[in-house]
N, C-alpha and C positions, 0 to 999 in steps of 0.2 A: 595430430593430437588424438589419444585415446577417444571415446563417446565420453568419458567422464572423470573430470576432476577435481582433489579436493586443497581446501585451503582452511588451515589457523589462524585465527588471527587473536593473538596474546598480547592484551591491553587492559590497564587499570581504571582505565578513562571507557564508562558502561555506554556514552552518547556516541561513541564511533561504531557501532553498532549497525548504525542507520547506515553509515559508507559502507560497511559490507554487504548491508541489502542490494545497498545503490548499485555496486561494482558487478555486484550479480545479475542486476536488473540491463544493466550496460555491456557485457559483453555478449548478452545472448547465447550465453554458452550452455551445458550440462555439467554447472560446476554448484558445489557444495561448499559454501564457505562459513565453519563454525568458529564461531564468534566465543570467547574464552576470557569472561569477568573476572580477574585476576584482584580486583578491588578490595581491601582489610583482608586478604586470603596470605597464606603464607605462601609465598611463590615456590620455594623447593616441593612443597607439600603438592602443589596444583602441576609442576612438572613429571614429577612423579606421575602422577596420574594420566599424563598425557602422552610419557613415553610408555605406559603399559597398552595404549592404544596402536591401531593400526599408523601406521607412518604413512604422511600427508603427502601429497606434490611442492608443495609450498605451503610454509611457515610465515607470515606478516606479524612482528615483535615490535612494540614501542619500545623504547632507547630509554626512556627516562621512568619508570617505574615509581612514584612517590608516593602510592597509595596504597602500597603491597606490605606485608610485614617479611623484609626480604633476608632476613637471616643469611647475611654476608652475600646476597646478591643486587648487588646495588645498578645494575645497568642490563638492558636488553642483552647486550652483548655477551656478559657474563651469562647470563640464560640461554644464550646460543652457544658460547662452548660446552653445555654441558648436556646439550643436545643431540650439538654433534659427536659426542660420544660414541655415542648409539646409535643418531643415525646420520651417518658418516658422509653420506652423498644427499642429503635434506638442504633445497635453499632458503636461507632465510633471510626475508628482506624486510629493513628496518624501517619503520611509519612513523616521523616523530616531526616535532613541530623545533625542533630544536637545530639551530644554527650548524651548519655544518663544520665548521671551521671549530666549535665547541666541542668537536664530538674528534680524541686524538686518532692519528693514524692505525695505528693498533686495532681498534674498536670496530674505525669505520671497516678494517681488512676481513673482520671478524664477518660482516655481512654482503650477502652476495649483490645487494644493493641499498641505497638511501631515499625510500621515500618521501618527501616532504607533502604530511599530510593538506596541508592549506588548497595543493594542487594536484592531488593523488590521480581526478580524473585524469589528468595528463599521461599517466600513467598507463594505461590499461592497455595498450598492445604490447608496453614490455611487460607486463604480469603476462600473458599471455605467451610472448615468446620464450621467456623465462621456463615456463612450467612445459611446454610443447618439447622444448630443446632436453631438457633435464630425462622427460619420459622416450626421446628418442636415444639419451647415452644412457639408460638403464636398458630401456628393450636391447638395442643394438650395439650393445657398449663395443667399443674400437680393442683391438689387439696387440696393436703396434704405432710406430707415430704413420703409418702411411695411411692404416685405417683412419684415424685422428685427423690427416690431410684431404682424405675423401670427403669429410664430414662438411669442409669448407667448402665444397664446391670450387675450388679456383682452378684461375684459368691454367692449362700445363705450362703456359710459360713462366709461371709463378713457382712453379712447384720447388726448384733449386732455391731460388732468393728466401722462400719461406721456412727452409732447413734451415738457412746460415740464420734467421731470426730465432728459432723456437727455442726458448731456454729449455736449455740439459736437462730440468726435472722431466721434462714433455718432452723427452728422446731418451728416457731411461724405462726399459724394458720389465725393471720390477712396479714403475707406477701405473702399468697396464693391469695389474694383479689388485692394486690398492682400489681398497671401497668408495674412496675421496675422490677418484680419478675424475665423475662427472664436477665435483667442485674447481676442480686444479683445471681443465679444460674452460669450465667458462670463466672465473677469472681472466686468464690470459685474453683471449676472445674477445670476451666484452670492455676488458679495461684497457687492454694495449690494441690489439688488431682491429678492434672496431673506433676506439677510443681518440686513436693519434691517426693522421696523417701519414699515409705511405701505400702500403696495398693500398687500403680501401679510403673512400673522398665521399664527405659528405656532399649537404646538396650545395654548400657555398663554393668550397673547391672543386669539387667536379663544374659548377658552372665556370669557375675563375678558370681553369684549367681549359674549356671550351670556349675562352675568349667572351664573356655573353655576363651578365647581371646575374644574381641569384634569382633572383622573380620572374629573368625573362628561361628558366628551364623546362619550368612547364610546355616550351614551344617546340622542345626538339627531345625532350624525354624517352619520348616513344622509341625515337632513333635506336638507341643505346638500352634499351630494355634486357638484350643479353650483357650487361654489363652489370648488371643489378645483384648486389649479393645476395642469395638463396639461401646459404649455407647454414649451420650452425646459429642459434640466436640473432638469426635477422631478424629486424625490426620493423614492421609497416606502418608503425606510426609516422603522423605527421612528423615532418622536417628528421625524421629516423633512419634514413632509406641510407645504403652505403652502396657505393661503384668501385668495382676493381679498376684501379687507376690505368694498369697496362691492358684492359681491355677496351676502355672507353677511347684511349689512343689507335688501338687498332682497328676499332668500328669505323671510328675519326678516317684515319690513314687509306683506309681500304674505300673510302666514298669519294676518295679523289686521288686512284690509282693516276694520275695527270701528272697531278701535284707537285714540284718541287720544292713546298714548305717544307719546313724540318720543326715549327713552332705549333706545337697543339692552340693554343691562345688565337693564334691569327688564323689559322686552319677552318677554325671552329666558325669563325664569323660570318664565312662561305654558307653556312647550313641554310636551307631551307628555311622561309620565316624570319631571319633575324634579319632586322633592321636597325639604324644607327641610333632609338633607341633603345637596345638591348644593346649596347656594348659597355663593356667594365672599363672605367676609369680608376686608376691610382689612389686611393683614398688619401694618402699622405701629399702626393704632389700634384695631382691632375693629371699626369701622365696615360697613355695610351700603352694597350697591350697589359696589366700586372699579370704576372706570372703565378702570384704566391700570394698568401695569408697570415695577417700578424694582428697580433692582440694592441689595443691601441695606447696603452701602456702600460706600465709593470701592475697595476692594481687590476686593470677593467677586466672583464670578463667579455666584452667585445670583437669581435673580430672583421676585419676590414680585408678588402683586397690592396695589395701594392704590387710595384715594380720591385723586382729582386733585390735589384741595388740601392734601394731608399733605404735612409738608414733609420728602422721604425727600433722602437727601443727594446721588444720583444720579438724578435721573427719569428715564427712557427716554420723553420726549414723542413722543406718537401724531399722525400726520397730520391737521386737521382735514377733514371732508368731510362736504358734504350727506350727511345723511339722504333717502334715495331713497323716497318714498314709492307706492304702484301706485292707479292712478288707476280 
């Protein structure tokens, strides 16, 4: 990240003020975050004013605007496209106290994130990655999707599997030209390839995956550190970390050239440190070995380990992929 960065933050609500201090005072950075009372102000009128200034790293918008005299703009959002007008590759991410499920798909697309003020601290390594990643595809902006592939950092055995995924707009050679291009790259990024299951495994599936408990990975972590995604809008916040699933296999594979296993799950159990309790059990059956992760039913937002074959009511199916073995 450059020595210095700046941040808007467009609210009608004067007391959130104080969390910009705060977020300043918390990341220890060289960052400049102006604070922009939009309160009995005519919102067009105050935008105006803002796109005649220099263009920010990041933008922070409330969603719900009631104090503003908004002359047909009734939601952050609407104030984000007409920002992104002008400035085209600007991210802006939404601070609001309001239900996510209230706010339609449309709207949320419209921002390059959702922060839920109530917990915003939680927040601050991805404000961080966010503006780091944005300043590295302006300096260095990609030319082609291969430049775009470097930016990932992954591993070469990826490189194929990750073409057949990248949707067409991000293999089309005119969107290399487009101003948007750093918005269109982290959407994908961060809502699908870091998002879902396949490349990349958080810390619950990469544990499940290594046969072991989420809590007990802190004991073999270190192992697996070249498996750690680098790339593009990595995250170092807590429980944020992502692992290239076919390399965390081949770190696996290659520490027991012996081996005749073919099961990463049971492989894993071998490591150094792990004892019988750190091993994952079934959540649905009690079963030994789960392979996979399933949300525990159609509403919860929980996710458990199982065995493949248990029939959980929402499965989160795992990408398949060679097992990479070291010759």
């Amino acid at each position: 990240m450059k020595k210095k960065f700046t941040v808007l933050w467009i609210d009608d609500d004067s007391t959130r003020k104080t969390e910009a201090d705060n977020i300043k005072s918390r990341l220890k950075l060289d960052v400049d975050i102006k604070f922009i009372d939009v309160k009995n102000k005519s919102l067009p009128d105050e935008l105006k004013k803002i796109l005649s200034s220099e263009e920010p790293d990041l933008i922070l918008m409330d969603h719900m605007f009631d104090r503003v005299n908004k002359n047909g703009y009734n939601t952050g959002s609407t104030a984000a496209e007409v920002i992104h007008e002008k400035w085209q590759a600007c991210p802006i991410v939404c601070v609001t106290e309001v239900d996510l499920k209230d706010i339609d798909l449309h709207k949320q697309s419209i921002y390059e994130d959702i922060f839920k003020f109530a917990n915003i601290s939680s927040y601050d390594s991805t404000l961080v990655s966010i503006v780091a990643s944005f300043q590295e595809l302006k300096k260095k902006r990609p030319q082609n999707i291969d430049d775009f592939i470097g930016l990932l950092k992954a591993p070469e055995d990826d490189y194929e599997r990750l073409i057949a995924v990248i949707p067409e707009e991000l293999k089309n050679k005119e969107l290399y030209r487009d101003e948007s291009l750093p918005l269109t790259i982290s959407r994908w990024v961060r809502h699908t390839l870091m998002a879902k299951p396949g490349f990349l495994y958080d810390r619950l599936w990469a544990a499940t995956l290594l046969g072991i408990k989420e809590e007990s990975l802190p004991k073999i972590e270190h192992i697996f550190s070249e498996a750690k995604y680098s790339g593009i809008f990595a995250d170092e916040g807590k429980d944020k970390e992502r692992w290239w699933q076919s390399k965390l296999k081949e770190i696996l594979f290659c520490r027991f050239p012996e081996s005749d296993e073919i099961y990463p799950w049971k492989l894993g159990r071998k490591l150094p440190g792990i004892d019988e309790d750190d091993l994952s059990k079934c959540y649905a059956s009690g079963e030994d070995f789960p392979e996979t992760v399933a949300y525990t039913d159609e509403a919860a937002k929980t996710r458990e380990r199982c065995v493949y074959a248990t029939r959980c009511p929402i499965p989160v199916l795992k990408n398949p992929s060679s097992l990479k073995r070291c010759e």
